[in-house]
C-alpha positions as CSV (number, residue, x, y, z in Angstrom):
1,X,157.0,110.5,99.6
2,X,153.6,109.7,97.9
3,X,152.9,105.9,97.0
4,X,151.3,105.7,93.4
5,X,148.3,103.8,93.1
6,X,147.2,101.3,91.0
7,X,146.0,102.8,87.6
8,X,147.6,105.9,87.9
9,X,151.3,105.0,87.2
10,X,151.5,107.3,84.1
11,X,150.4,110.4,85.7
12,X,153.0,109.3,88.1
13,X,155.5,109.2,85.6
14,X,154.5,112.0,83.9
15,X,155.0,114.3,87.5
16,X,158.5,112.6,87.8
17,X,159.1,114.0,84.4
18,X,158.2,117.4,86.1
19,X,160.4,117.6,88.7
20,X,163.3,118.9,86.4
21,X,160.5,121.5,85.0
22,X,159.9,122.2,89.0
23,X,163.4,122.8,89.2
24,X,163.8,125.0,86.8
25,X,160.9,127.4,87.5
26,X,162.4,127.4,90.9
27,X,165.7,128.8,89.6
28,X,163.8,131.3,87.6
29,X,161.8,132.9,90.5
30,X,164.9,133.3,92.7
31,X,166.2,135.4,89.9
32,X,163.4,137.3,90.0
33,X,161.3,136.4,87.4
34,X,158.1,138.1,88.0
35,X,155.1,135.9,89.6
36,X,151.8,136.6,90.2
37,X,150.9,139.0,93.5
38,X,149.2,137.0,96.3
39,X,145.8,137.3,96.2
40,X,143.8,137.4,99.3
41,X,140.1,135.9,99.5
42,X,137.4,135.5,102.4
43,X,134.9,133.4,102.7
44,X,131.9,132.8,105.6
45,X,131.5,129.6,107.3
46,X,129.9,126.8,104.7
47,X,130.2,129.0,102.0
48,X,131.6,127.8,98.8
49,X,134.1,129.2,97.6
50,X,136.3,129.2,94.1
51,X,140.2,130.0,94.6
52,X,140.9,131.4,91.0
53,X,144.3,130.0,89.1
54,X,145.4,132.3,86.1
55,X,145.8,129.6,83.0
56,X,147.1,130.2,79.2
57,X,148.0,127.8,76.8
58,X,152.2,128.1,75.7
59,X,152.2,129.8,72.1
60,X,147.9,129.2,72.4
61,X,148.2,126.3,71.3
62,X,146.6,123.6,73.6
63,X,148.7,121.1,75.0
64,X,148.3,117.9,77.9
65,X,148.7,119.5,81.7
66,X,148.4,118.7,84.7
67,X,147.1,121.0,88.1
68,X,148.4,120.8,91.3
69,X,146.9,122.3,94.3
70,X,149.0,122.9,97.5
71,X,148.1,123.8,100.7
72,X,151.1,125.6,102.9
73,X,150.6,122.9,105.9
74,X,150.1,120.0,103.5
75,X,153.6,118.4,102.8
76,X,151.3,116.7,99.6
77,X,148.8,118.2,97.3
78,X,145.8,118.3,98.4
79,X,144.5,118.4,94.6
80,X,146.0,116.8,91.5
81,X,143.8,116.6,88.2
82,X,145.1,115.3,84.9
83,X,142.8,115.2,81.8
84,X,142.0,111.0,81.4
85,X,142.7,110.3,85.2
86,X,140.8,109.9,88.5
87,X,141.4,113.1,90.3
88,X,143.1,113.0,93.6
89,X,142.0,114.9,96.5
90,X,143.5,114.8,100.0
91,X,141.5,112.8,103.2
92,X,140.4,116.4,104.8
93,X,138.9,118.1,101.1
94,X,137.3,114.8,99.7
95,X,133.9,115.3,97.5
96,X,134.2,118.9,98.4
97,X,136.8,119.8,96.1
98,X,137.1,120.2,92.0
99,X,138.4,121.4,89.8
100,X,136.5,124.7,87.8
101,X,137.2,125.9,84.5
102,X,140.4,124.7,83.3
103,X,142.9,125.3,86.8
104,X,140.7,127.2,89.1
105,X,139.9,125.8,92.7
106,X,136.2,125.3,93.6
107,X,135.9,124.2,97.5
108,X,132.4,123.6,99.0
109,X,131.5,123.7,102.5
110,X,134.2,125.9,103.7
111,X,135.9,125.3,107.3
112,X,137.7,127.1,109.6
113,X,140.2,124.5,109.1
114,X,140.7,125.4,105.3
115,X,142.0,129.0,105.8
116,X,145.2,129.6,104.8
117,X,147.7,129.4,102.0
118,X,146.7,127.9,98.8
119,X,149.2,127.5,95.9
120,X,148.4,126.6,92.3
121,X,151.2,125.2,89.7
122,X,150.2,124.4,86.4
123,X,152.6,122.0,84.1
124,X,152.5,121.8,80.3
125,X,154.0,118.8,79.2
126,X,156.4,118.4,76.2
127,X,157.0,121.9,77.0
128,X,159.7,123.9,78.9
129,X,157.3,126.8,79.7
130,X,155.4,126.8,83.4
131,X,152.6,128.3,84.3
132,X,152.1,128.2,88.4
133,X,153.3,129.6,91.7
134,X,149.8,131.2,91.8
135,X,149.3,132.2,95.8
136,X,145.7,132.6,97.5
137,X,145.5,133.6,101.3
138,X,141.9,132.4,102.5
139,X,140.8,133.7,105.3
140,X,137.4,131.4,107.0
141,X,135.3,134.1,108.8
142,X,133.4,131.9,111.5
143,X,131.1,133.1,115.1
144,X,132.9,132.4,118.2
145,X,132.8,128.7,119.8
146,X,134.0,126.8,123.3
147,X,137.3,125.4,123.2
148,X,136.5,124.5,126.5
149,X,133.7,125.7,129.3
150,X,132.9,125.5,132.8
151,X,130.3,123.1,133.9
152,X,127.0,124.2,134.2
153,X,126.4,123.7,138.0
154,X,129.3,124.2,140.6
155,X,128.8,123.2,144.0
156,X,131.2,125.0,146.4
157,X,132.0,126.1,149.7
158,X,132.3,129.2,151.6
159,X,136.3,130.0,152.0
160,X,137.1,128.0,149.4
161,X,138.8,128.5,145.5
162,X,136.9,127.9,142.6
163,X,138.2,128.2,138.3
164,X,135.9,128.6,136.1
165,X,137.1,127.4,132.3
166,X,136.4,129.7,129.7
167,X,137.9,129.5,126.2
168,X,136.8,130.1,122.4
169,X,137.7,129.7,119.2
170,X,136.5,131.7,115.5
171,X,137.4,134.3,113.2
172,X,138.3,137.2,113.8
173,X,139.6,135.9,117.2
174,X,136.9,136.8,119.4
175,X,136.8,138.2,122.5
176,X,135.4,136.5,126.2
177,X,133.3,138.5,128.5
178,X,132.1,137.5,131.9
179,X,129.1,138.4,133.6
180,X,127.6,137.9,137.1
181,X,124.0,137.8,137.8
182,X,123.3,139.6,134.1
183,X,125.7,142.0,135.4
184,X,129.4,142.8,133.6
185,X,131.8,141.3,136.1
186,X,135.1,143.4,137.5
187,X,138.1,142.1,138.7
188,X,138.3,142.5,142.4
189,X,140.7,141.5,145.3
190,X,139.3,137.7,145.0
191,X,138.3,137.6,141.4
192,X,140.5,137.2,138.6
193,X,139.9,137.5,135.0
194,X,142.3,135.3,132.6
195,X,142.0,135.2,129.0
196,X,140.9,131.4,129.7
197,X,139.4,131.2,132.7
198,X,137.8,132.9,136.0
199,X,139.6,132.7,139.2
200,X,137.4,133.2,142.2
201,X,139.7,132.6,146.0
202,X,138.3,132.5,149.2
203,X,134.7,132.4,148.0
204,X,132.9,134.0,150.1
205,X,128.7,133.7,150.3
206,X,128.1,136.9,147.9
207,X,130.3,135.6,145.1
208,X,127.4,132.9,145.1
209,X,125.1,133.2,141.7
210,X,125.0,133.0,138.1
211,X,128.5,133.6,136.2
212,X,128.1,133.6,132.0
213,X,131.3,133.7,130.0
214,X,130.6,135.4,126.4
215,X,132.7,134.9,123.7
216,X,131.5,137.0,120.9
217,X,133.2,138.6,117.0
218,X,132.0,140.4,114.0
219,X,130.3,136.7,113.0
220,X,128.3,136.2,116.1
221,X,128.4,135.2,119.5
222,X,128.1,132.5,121.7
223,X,127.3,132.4,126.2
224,X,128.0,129.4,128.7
225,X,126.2,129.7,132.1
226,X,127.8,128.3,135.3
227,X,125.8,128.3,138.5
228,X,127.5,128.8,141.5
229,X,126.4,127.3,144.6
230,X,127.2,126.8,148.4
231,X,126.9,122.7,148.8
232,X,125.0,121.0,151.6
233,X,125.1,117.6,152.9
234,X,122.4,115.6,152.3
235,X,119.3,115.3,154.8
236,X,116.7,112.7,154.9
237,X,113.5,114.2,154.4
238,X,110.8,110.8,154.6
239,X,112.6,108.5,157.0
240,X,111.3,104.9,157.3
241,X,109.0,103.4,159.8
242,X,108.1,100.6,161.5
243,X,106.2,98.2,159.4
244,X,104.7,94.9,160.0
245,X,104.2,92.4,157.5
246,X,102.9,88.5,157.0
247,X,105.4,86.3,155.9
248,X,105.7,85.9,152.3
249,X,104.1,89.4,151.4
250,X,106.5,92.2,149.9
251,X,108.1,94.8,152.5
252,X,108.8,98.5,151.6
253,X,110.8,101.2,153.5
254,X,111.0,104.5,152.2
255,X,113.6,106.9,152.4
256,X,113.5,110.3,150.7
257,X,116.4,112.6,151.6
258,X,117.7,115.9,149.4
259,X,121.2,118.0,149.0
260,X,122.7,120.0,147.3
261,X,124.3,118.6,145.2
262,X,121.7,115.8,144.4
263,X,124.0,113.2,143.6
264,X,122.6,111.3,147.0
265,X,124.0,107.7,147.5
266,X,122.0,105.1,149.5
267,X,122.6,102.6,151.9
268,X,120.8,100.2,153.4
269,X,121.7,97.8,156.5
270,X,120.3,94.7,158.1
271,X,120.7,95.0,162.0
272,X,124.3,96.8,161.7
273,X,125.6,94.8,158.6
274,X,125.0,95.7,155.4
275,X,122.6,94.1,153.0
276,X,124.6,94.1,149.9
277,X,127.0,91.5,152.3
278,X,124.3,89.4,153.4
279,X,123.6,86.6,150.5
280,X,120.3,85.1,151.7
281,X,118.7,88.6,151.9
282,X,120.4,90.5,149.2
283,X,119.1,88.9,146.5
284,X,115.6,89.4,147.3
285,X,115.6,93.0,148.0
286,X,116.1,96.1,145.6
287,X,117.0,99.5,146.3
288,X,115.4,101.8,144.2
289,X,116.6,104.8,142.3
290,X,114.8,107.0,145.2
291,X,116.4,105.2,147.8
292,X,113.2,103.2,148.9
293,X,114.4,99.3,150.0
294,X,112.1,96.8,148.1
295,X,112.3,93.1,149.5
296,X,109.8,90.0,148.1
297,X,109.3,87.9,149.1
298,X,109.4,88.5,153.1
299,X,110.7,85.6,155.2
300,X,110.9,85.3,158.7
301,X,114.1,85.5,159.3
302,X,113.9,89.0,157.8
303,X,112.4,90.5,161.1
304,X,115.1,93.0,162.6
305,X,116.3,96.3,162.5
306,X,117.1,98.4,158.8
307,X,119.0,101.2,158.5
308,X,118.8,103.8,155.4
309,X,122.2,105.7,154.8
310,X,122.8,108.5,152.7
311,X,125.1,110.8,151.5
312,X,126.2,113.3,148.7
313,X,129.9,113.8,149.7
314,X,129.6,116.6,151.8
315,X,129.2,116.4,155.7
316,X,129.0,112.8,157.8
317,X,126.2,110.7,156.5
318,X,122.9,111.0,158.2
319,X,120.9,107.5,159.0
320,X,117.6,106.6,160.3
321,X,116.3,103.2,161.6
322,X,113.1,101.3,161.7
323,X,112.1,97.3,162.1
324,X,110.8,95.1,160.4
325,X,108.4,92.7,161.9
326,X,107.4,89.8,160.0
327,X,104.6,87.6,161.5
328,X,103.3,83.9,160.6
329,X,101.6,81.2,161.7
330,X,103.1,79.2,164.7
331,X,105.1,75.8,163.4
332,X,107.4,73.4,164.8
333,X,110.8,73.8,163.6
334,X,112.2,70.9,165.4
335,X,111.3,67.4,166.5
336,X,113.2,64.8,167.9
337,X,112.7,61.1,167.6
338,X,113.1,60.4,170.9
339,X,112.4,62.3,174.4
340,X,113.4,61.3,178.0
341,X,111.5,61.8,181.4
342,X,113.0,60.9,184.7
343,X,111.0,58.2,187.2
344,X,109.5,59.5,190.1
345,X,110.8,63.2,188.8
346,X,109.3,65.8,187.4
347,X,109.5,65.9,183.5
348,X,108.7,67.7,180.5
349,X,107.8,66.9,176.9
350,X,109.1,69.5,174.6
351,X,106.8,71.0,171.5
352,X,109.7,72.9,169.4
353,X,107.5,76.1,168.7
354,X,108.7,79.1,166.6
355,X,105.4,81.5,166.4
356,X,105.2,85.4,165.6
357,X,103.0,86.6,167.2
358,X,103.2,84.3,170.2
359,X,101.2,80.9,170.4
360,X,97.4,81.2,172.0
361,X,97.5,77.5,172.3
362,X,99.1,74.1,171.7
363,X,97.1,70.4,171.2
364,X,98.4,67.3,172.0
365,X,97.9,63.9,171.0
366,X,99.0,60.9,172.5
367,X,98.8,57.6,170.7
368,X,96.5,58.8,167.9
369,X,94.0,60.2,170.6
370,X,93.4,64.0,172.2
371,X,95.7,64.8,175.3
372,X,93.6,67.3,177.3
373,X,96.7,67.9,180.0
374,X,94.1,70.3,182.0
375,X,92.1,67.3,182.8
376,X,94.1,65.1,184.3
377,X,96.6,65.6,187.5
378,X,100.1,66.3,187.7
379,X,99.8,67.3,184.3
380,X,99.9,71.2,183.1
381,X,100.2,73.1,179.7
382,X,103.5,75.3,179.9
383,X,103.3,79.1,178.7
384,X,106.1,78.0,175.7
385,X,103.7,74.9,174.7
386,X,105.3,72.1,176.6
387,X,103.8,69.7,178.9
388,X,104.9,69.5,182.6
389,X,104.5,66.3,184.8
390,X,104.9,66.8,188.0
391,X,105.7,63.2,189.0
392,X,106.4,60.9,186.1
393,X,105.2,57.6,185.8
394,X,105.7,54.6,182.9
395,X,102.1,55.4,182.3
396,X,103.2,58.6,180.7
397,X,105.4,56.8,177.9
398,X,103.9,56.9,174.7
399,X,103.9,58.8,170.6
400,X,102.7,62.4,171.2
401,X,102.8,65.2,168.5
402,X,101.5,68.7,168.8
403,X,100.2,71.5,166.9
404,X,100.6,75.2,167.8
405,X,98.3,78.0,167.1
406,X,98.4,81.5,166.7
407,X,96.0,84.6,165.4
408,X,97.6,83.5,161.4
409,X,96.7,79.8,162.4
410,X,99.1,77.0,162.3
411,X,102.0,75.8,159.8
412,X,101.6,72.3,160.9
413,X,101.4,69.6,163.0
414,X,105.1,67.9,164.6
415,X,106.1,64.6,163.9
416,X,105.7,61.6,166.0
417,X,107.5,62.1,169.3
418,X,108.5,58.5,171.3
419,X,108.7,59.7,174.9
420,X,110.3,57.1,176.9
421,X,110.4,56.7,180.7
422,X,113.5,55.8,182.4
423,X,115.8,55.5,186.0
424,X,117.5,59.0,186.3
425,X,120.8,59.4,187.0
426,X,122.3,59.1,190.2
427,X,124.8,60.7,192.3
428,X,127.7,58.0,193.6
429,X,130.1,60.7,194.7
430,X,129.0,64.1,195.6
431,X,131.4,66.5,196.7
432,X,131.6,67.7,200.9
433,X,129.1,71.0,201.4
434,X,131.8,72.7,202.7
435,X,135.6,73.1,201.5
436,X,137.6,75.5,203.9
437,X,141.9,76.3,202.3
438,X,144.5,78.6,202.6
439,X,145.1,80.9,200.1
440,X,147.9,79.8,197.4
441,X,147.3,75.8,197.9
442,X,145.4,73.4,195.8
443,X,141.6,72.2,196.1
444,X,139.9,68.9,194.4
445,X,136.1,68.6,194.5
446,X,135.0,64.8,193.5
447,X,132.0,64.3,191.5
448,X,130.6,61.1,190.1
449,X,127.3,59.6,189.2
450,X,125.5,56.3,187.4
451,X,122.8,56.2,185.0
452,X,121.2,54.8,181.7
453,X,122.5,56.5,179.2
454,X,125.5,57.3,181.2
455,X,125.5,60.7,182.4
456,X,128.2,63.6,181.7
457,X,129.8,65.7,184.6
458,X,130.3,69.0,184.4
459,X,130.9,72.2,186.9
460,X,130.1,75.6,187.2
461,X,129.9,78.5,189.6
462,X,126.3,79.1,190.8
463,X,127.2,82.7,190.5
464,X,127.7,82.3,187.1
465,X,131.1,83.5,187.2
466,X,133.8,81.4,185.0
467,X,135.9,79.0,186.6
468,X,139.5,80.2,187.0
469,X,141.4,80.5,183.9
470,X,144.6,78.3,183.5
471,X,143.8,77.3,187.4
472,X,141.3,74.4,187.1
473,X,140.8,71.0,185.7
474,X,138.3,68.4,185.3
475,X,139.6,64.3,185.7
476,X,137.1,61.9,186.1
477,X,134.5,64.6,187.7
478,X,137.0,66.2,190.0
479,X,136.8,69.4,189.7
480,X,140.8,70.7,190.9
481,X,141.6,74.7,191.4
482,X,145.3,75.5,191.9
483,X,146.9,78.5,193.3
484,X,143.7,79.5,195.0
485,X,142.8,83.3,195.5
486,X,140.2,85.4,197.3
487,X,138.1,85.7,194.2
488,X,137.8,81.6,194.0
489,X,135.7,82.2,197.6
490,X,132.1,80.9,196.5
491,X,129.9,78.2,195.8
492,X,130.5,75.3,192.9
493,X,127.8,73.4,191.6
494,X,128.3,69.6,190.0
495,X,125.8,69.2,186.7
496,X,125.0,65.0,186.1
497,X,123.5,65.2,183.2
498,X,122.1,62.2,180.5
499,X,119.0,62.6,178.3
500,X,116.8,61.5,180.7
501,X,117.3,64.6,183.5
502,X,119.5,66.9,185.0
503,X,120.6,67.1,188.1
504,X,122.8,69.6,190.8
505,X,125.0,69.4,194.0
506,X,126.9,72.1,195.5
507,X,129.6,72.9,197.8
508,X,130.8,76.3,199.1
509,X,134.7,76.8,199.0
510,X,136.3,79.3,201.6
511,X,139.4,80.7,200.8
512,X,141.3,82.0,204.1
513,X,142.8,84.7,204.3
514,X,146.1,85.4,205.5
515,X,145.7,85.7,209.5
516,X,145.1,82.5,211.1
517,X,141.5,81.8,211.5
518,X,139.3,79.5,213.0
519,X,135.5,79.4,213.8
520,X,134.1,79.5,217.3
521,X,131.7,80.7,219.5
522,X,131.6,83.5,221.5
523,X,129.4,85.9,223.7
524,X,128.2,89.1,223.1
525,X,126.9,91.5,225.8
526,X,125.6,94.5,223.9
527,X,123.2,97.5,224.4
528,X,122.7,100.6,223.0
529,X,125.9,101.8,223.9
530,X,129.3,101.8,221.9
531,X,131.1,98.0,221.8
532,X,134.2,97.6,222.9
533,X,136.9,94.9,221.6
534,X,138.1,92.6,224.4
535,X,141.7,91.1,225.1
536,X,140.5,88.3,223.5
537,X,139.5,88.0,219.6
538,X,135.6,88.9,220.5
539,X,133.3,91.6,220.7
540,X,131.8,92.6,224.3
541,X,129.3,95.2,224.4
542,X,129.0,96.6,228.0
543,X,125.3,96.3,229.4
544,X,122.7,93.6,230.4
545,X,120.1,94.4,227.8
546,X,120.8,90.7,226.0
547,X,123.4,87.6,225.3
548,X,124.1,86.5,222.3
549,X,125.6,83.5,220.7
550,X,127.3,83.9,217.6
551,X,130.2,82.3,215.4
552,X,133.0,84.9,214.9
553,X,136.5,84.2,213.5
554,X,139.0,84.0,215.9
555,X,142.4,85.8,214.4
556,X,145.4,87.2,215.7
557,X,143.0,90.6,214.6
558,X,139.7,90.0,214.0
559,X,139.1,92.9,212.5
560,X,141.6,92.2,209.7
561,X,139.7,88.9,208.8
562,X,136.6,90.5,208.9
C-alpha cells in the first residue's frame, strides 16, 4: 500500500473517499455496463507519444477530479494529477510524463520498456458518476539488439567444441542469422543452429574463420563478429644474450616472444630461482610490459645465469638463457687484524682479493714503505695476489697492506695487516705408518700435537672419502673405527692445525680379509712361458730366464686374498 507524503494528505483523503466510487464502477462493468473499446497505439523508439483519455464533465458542469494512470505491471499508478497538487509520477516515467489536455497521457522518450497496457480512470468528486476504465495497448517498435554475444576473438583447438552466444532483443521480435566467411551458414553434421546460440563439435581446421550472427526486424538490424581461430603456444621470437656490464650501470635483456592468443606471461629467473623470490635483486629490476628484464643499478653479485619464461596457456612454456657478467675494479673484501707465519716454514700473507676481470697486479707495503717481493729472495708474488715465503724468518714480521689492480683500476687499498712470526705446531704423538686388522674388530689411531695458539686435531681420508658413518670417533686426537670393513682399507691423514700453520701425518690401515694372511717373501722363476702355482702359497714360473724377489701374501689360497 502507497505511503502518503508530506503535503499531499488531502489528495490522499480525497482517493480514500474514492474507493467506494471504485467499487461501485466495478459493480457496474461486471453487469455490463458498456466501457470504452481498447484502443491500440504504436509508437517508434524515442518518440513521444500522447495516450488519449476520453473526458466530460457530469451534467457539463465542471467539477474537482482527479486522473489516475495505470500501467497493467504496476501494482501503483504510475501517474496521479489533482488540480492544486504536485503531480506524482512513478521512478521509471519521471520528467517524461504529463498530463495533456484535461486527462490525456503525454509520454516522451518512449522505451521498449513502456509497451503495454495503459489504463485511465477519471474521478469526479462530490459526484456518484465515473468516468474511467479507458484501455490503451502501446506497442514500442524498436531495431534488434544483443541480449548477449559471443566474444569477438575465440581461440580454439582442432577436435574440440566450441558455443558461440547469440541472442537479441526488439520489436517485432527479430530474427538471428548466422554467417560464415560472408557466407549464409547451414546446419551440418558438426554445426548446430539454436535460437541462442551456435554449436560447433569436433572443430575441425575448415570450420576456422569469421562467424557473424545477425539479428535483424522491420526497425533495423544489428551484426556481432566472432573470429575463430586455431591457438598456438607461445614462441620466443628475440631471445636474450650474453651481456657484459660495469658495475653500477643498468642491465637489459630482451625477450620478444608471440602466440596466438597474445595474452603472453613472462618470467624471469636468477640462476634457477626466480627473481620475484629473491629480495636483494627484485627490487631493482623491472619486467616490462614486452617482457624485456630491466635491472639498475647492476651489482656484482648480479653476475649469473637469467632465464626468460613465457607462456600463453597453451603448450609447455618455452625458455631461453643468457648471463650476465658484471665487471669492477679489483678490491679487498676482507682483512684480518692479524696474520700467522710459521718459523723456519714456508708461509704466506693473504691479500683478500675479489676482482672481475681478474687482478694484473697487486702492491705491497710494508711498514709504510714499497715491498718489491721480486727483488728480494725467498720471496714470490702468488697468481691470486698473496705473498709466498719460502723460509720465514722474524725479519718478515711487520704492518703490510695491499692494493689490487685490474683493467677498471682499483676499489681500494686493505687495511693494516699485523703479520706476526711464531713456533709452529708440533707433532707429540703421531700415529704408526702402518695399521694392519681383521675385518669386524676395532682400530684406534693416536694423534697429538703442542703449539702456541694450541692447535686443533682433526682427520680425514686422503682419498677424500668420508670417514665411516656411525663407525668412528674422535677422543683426544684418536681417531677410533669400529666394525671395520673392506671399504675402510686406505690411508688416514691427522690435520694439527693453529693459526700459525698447518700441518699432516698419515698412516695406511689394511683391513684383512677373511683367509689368514701374512706377508713374506718368496721366489719367482718365470719366463715367457705359462706360471704354474706351487704346493706351497707362491708362484713358480718354470725356466731360468730370471729370479725374483717379491712380497706375496701367504693364505690358505692365495688366489682368494689376491
Amino acid at each position: 500500500m502507497a505511503v502518503c507524503q508530506p503535503g499531499m494528505m488531502q489528495l490522499c483523503t480525497n482517493i480514500r473517499r474514492l474507493k467506494l466510487w471504485q467499487a461501485d464502477f466495478r459493480v457496474r462493468r461486471a453487469s455490463g455496463l458498456p466501457l470504452s473499446e481498447p484502443e491500440h497505439m504504436t509508437a517508434l523508439l524515442g518518440q513521444d507519444v500522447i495516450l488519449h483519455c476520453p473526458f466530460e464533465y457530469p451534467d457539463g458542469m465542471p467539477v474537482p477530479y482527479l486522473v489516475q494512470w495505470h500501467k497493467k505491471d504496476h501494482k501503483i499508478p504510475i501517474y496521479i494529477w489533482y488540480d492544486g497538487y504536485p503531480p506524482h509520477a512513478a521512478d521509471d516515467y519521471k520528467e517524461r510524463i504529463s498530463l495533456s489536455g484535461q486527462s490525456s497521457l503525454n509520454l516522451t522518450s518512449v522505451r521498449e520498456t513502456d509497451k503495454g497496457w495503459y489504463e485511465c480512470k477519471v474521478f469526479f468528486l462530490n459526484r456518484e458518476t465515473i468516468r474511467n476504465g479507458t484501455w490503451i495497448y502501446l506497442d514500442v517498435l524498436a531495431p534488434p539488439h544483443f541480449k548477449s554475444k559471443p566474444e569477438q576473438i575465440i581461440y580454439v583447438k582442432v577436435g574440440e567444441s566450441v558455443v558461440l552466444p547469440c541472442e537479441a532483443e526488439g520489436t517485432p521480435p527479430p530474427t538471428i542469422i548466422w554467417y560464415k566467411d560472408n557466407l549464409p551458414l547451414e546446419e551440418g553434421n558438426n554445426v548446430q543452429i539454436h535460437p541462442t546460440e551456435l554449436r560447433i563439435s569436433n572443430l575441425r581446421q575448415t570450420d576456422v574463420g569469421d562467424y557473424t550472427c545477425m539479428a535483424r526486424n522491420s526497425e533495423g538490424s544489428d551484426s556481432a563478429l566472432a573470429k575463430v581461430i586455431v591457438a598456438g603456444p607461445a614462441v620466443i621470437t628475440t631471445p636474450p644474450q650474453n651481456l657484459t656490464k660495469l658495475e653500477g650501470n643498468f642491465a637489459e635483456f630482451v625477450c620478444e616472444a608471440r602466440a596466438l592468443p597474445s595474452n603472453i606471461t613472462h618470467r624471469w629467473f636468477y640462476n634457477g630461482v626466480e627473481i620475484s623470490k629473491l629480495t636483494w635483486l627484485q627490487t631493482r629490476t623491472l619486467v616490462r610490459q614486452d617482457g624485456t628484464l630491466f635491472i639498475n643499478p647492476t651489482a656484482a653479485d648480479d653476475s649469473g645465469f637469467y632465464t626468460c619464461e613465457i607462456s600463453n596457456g597453451i603448450g609447455a612454456p618455452e625458455s631461453a638463457t643468457a648471463y650476465l657478467n658484471i665487471e669492477y675494479p679489483a678490491r679487498v673484501n676482507f682483512t684480518p687484524a692479524f696474520q700467522y707465519m710459521p718459523l723456519n716454514l714456508s708461509g704466506v700473507v693473504r691479500c683478500y682479493i675479489q676482482a672481475n676481470p681478474a687482478i694484473q697486479f697487486v702492491t705491497w707495503f710494508k711498514d709504510n714503505r714499497p715491498f718489491e717481493a721480486s727483488a728480494l729472495n725467498g720471496v714470490v708474488n702468488l697468481s691470486n695476489g698473496s705473498l709466498f715465503f719460502q723460509r720465514v724468518s722474524y725479519e718478515h714480521q711487520g704492518r703490510y697492506l695491499c692494493s689490487p689492480f685490474n683493467i677498471h683500476s682499483t676499489g681500494g687499498s686493505s687495511a693494516v695487516m699485523e703479520v706476526l712470526v711464531r713456533e709452529p705446531p708440533m707433532f707429540s704423538v703421531k700415529p704408526k705408518e702402518l695399521y694392519q686388522q681383521p675385518r669386524n674388530t676395532e682400530v684406534t689411531m693416536p694423534c697429538e700435537g703442542k703449539g702456541h695458539p694450541p692447535p686443533s686435531i682433526s682427520w680425514r681420508r686422503a682419498d677424500g672419502k668420508k670417514l665411516p658413518k656411525n663407525r668412528h670417533s674422535v677422543s683426544k686426537g684418536k681417531l677410533s673405527i669400529r666394525s671395520l670393513q673392506k671399504e675402510d682399507h686406505g690411508r688416514y691423514e691427522c690435520v694439527l692445525q693453529n693459526d700459525v700453520a698447518t700441518l699432516v701425518t698419515s698412516t695406511l690401515l689394511l683391513v684383512e680379509s677373511a683367509c689368514s694372511c701374512a706377508l713374506y717373501t718368496a721366489l719367482v722363476h718365470w719366463r715367457r712361458s705359462a706360471c704354474l702355482r706351487a704346493s706351497q702359497p707362491s708362484l713358480l714360473c718354470a725356466g731360468n730366464v730370471g729370479l725374483l724377489r717379491l712380497h706375496v701374501s701367504a693364505c690358505t689360497s692365495l688366489f682368494e686374498c689376491m
